[in-house]
C-alpha positions in Angstrom: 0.0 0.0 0.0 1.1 3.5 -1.1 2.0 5.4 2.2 -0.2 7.9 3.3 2.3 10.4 4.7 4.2 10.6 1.2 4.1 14.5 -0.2 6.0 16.6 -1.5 7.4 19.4 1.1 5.4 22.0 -0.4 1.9 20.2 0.2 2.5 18.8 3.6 1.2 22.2 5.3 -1.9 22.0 3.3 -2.5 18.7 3.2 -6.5 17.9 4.6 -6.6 15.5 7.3 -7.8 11.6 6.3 -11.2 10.7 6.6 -12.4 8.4 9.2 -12.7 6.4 5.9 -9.8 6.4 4.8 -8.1 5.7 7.9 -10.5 2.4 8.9 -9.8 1.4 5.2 -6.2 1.5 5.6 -6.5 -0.2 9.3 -9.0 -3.1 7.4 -6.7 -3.4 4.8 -3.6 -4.0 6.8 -5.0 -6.7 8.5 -6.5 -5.0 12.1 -9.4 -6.6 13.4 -10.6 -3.6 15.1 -9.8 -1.5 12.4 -12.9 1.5 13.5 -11.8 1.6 16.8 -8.3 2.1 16.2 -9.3 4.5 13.8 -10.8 6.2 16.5 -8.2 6.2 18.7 -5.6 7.5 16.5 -7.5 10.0 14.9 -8.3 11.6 18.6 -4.4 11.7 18.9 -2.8 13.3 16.1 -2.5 17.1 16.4 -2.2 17.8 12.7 -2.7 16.0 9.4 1.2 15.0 8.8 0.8 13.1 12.3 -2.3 11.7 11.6 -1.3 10.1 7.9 2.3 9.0 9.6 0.2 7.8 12.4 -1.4 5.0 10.3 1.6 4.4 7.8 3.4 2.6 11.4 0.2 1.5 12.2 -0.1 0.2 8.8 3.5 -1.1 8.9 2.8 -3.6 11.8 3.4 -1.5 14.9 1.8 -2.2 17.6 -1.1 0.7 18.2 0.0 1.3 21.8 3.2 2.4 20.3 1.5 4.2 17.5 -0.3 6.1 20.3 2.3 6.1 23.0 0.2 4.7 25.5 -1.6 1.5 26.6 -4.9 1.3 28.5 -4.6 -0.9 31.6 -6.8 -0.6 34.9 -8.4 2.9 33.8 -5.0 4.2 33.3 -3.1 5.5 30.6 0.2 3.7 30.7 2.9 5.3 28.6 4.7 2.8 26.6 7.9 3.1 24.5 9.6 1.2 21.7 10.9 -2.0 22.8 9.2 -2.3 26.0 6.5 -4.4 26.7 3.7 -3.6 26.2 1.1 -4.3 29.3 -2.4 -6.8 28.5 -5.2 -6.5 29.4 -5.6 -10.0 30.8 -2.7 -8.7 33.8 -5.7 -6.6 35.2 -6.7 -9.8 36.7 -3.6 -10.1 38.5 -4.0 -6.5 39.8 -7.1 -7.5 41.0 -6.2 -10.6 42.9 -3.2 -8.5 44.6 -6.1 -6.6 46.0 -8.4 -8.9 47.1 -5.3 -11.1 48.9 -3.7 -7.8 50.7 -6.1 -4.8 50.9 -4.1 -3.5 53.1 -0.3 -3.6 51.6 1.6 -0.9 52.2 4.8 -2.0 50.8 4.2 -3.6 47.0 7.2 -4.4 44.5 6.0 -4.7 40.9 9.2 -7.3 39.5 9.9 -7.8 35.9 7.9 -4.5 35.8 8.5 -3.4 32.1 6.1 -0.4 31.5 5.3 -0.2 35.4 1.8 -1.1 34.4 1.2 -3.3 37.5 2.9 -1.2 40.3 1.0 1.7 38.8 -2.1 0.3 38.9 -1.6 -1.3 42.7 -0.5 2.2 43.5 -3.9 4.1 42.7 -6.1 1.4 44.0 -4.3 1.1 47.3 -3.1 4.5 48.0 -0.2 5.7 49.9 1.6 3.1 49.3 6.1 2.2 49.1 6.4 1.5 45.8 9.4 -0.7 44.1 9.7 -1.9 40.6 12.5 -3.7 38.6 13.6 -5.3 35.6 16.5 -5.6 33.5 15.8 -4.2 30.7 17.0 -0.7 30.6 14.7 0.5 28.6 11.5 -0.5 30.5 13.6 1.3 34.1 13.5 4.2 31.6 9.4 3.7 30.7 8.5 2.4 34.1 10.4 5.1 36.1 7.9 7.6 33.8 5.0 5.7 35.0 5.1 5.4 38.8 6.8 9.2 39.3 3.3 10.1 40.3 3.3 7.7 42.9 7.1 8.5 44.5 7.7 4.9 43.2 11.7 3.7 42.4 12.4 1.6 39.8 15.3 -0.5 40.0 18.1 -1.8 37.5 18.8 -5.3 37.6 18.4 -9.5 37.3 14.9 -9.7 39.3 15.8 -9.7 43.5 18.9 -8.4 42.5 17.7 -5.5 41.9 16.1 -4.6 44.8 17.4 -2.8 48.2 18.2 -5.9 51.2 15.7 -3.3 53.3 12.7 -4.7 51.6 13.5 -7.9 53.0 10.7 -9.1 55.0 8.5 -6.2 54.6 7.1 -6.7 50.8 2.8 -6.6 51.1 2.4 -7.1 47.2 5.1 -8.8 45.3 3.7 -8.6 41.5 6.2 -10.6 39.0 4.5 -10.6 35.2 7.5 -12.7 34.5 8.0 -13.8 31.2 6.3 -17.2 30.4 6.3 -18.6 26.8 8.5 -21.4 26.1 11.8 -20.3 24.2 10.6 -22.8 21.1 6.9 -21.3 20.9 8.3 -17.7 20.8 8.5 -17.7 17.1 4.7 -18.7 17.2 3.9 -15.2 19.1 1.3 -12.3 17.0 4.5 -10.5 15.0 3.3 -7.5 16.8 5.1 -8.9 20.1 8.0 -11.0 18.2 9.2 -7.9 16.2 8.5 -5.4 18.4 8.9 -6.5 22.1 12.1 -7.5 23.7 13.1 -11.2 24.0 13.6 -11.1 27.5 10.0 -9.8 28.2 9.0 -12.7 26.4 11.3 -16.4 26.4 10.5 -17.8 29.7 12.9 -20.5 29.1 12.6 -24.7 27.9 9.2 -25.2 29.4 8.8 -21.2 30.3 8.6 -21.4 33.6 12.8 -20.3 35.0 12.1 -17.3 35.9 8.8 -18.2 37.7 11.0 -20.8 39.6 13.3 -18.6 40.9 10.7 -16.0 41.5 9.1 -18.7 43.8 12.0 -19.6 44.9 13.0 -16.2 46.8 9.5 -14.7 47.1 9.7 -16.0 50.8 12.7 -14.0 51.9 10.9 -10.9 51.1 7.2 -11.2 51.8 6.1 -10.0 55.1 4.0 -11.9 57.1 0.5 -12.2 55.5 2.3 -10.5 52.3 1.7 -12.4 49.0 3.4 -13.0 45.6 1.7 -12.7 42.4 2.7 -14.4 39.1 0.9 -14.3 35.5 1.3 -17.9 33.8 -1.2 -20.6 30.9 -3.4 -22.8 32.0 -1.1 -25.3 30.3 1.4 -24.2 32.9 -0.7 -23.5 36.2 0.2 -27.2 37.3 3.9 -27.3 37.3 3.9 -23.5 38.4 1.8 -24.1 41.1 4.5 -27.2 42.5 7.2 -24.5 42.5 5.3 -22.4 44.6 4.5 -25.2 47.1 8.0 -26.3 47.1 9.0 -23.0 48.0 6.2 -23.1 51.4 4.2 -20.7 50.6 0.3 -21.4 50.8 -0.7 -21.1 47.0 -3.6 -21.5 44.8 -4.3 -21.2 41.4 -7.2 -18.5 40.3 -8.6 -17.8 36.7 -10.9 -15.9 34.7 -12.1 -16.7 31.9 -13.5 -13.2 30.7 -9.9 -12.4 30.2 -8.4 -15.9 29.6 -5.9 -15.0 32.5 -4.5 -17.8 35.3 -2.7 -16.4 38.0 -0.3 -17.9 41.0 -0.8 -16.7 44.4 2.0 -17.3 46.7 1.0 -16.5 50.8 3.3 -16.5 53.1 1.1 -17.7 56.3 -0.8 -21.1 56.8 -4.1 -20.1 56.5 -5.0 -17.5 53.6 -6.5 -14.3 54.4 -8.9 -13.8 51.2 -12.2 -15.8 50.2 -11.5 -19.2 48.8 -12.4 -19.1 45.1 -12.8 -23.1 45.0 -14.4 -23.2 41.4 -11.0 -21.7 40.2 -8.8 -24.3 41.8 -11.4 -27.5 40.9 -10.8 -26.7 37.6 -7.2 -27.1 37.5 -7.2 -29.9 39.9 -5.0 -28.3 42.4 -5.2 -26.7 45.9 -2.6 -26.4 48.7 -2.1 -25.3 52.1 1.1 -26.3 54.0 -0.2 -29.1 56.4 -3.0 -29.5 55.5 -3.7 -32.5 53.3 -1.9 -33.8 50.3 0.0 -30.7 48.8 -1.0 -30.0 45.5 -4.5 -32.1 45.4 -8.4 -30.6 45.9 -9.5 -32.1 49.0 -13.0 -32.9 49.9 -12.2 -33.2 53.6 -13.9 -30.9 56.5 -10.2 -30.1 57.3 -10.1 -28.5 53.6 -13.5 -26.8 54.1 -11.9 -25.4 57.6 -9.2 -23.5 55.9 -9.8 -20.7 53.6 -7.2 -22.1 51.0 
């Protein structure tokens, strides 16, 4: 397709903006499923008619519209996003929302593997006044996260995930949200080209079965959590299983929640016996798992009053 931003310098301050046609055309024709709401959106951002038309060209080109636009919608916020960061889903709202309902009352939450500070962000406006920490290792998402939880006092942090963060956390961590990086290093090449081209590797390869950085996320979690804190982590369905062993093996109390509105499954890691939030039983039937440290068989739904007793 012809670009649309193509002119000769002496037209381009009188070019007329694109129609609302000709943008959704463009969109339609490029392959975007939601070709008259993107439309929308970008023709709301550009300032002038140059903008607009180079606007849909990257569009157009296979950029992802958040970058188009500079921004990503997550939790009713407008998360600024940059080029080679990731780029935050909508289905790590439900995460968010489980941090919530498991610590209402964290005052200390780290947002780990934190790319555009999406999650930390999010936790911050729900909870309040909160101590906000975020890392990653990327230096470009310190760069786009430390733009995105300024608001909030937050610190973003350079470095490999615990690594990163200051030994006074230790023990005192309410939240620990890690959207660690899940698809297995041979499926990568099988990701939408929008996050293979455009988003960085590391964001992304989770390792053989995709699940080493969740491990070692599990792994330490403990260390840091205070009492009654819990830690967080975005992985398949395929997955929930095997990542919800690590978690046991680690001793934390952990379930497995999903919703299917959003096609999300999330890890919850607590680090007391007995959990503090309703039991969501349906969610953990369906994957066939439950745990709670002494009670039971780890990893197996029991139908036992002892079971019903706890709120795990």
């Amino acid at each position: 397709m012809p670009s649309l931003s193509s002119s000769s310098p002496s037209s381009s301050s009188s070019r007329s903006p694109l129609s609302r046609d000709v943008v959704v055309t463009a969109l339609r024709a490029a392959g975007c499923v939601f070709a008259e709401d993107e439309a929308r959106l970008i023709l709301a951002a550009a300032r002038t008619p140059d903008e607009l038309a180079a606007m849909v060209d990257r569009r157009v080109s296979g950029l992802p519209l958040e970058l188009v636009l500079g921004w990503a919608e997550f939790h009713g916020l407008r998360v600024a996003v940059e080029p080679g960061v990731f780029v935050p889903r909508r289905r790590t709202e439900f995460l968010v929302e489980q941090a919530l309902a498991h610590a209402p009352d964290a005052s200390v939450v780290v947002d780990l593997c934190c790319g555009s500070g999406a999650v930390g962000a999010a936790l911050a406006v729900a909870l309040g006044k909160v101590e906000l920490h975020a890392a990653d290792i990327d230096p470009a998402a310190v760069r786009c996260a430390r733009r995105n939880v300024a608001a909030f006092d937050g610190q973003v942090h350079a470095g490999d995930l615990f690594e990163a963060l200051p030994d006074s956390l230790r023990g005192r961590v309410g939240i620990l949200a890690a959207n660690v990086p899940y698809v297995p290093t041979d499926e990568v090449g099988l990701l939408p080209a929008e996050a293979r081209d455009h988003e960085p590797l590391v964001a992304l390869d989770g390792g053989p079965d995709g699940l080493d950085v969740l491990r070692r996320v599990a792994a330490e979690a403990p260390r840091w959590l205070a009492p009654g804190g819990c830690v967080l982590v975005e992985t398949s369905e395929r997955q929930a299983p095997t990542a919800l062993e690590a978690f046991i093996g680690s001793g934390l109390s952990a379930r497995l929640l999903a919703s299917e509105e959003l096609y999300a499954t999330v890890v919850v890691g607590l680090n007391q016996a007995v959990c503090s939030a309703p039991a969501d039983r349906s969610a953990a039937t369906r994957f066939g798992f439950a745990a709670c440290p002494g009670r039971g068989e780890a990893g197996s739904v029991s139908d036992s009053p002892e079971f019903n007793e706890c709120e795990c």
